[in-house]
C-alpha positions as CSV (number, residue, x, y, z in Angstrom):
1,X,0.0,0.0,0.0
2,X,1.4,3.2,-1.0
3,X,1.4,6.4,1.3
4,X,1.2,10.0,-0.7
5,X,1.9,13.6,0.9
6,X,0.7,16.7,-1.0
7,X,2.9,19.6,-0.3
8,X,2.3,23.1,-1.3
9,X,4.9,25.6,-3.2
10,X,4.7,28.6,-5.4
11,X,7.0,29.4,-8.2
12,X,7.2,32.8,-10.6
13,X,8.3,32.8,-14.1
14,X,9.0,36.3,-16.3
15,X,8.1,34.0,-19.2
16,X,4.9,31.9,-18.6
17,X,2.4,30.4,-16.4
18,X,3.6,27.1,-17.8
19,X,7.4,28.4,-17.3
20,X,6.2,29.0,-13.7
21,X,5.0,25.0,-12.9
22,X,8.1,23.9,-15.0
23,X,10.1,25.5,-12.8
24,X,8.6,24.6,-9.4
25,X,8.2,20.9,-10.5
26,X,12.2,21.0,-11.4
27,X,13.0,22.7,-7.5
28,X,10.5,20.7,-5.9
29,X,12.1,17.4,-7.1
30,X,15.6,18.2,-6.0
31,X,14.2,17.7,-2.6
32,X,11.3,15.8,-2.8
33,X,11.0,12.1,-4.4
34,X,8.3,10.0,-6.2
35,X,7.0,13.2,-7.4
36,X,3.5,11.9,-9.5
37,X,1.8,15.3,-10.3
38,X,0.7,18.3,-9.4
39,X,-2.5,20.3,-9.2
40,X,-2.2,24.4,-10.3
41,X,-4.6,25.8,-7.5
42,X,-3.9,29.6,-7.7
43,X,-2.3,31.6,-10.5
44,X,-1.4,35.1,-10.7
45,X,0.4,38.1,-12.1
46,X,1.7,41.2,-11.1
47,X,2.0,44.3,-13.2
48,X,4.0,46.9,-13.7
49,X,3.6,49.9,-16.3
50,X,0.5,48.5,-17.7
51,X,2.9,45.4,-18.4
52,X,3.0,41.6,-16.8
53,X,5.8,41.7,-15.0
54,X,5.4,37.9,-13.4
55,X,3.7,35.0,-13.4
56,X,3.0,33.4,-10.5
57,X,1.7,30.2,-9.4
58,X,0.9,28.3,-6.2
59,X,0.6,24.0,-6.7
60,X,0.3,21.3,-4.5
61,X,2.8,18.4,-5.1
62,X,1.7,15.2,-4.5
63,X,4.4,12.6,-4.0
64,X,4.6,8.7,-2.9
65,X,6.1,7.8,0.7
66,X,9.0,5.6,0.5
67,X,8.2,2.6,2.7
């Protein structure tokens, strides 16, 4: 029987949303293992000058227990 924890994280990107998660997922698995997805709950961006300055996003990781 397998044993999963969700942990939460948020990640910015000056490029993308989807440059934001591909960048979280990369950090988060230097320290976390048995990474099997990931769920996008928030995502945001801040302005500046009438321009996007960041995108931001806040996941929860879900990863497997090692027994």
């Amino acid at each position: 029987m397998s044993v999963a924890k969700i942990s939460e994280i948020s990640c910015s990107s000056s490029k993308s949303f989807s440059a934001a998660v591909e960048k979280g997922i990369k950090r988060a698995s230097n320290t976390l293992q048995n990474i099997t997805g990931a769920w996008v709950k928030e995502m945001k961006v801040d302005v500046e000058n009438g321009e996007i300055s960041a995108y931001r996003v806040t996941m929860k990781v879900t990863f497997v227990l090692k027994d």
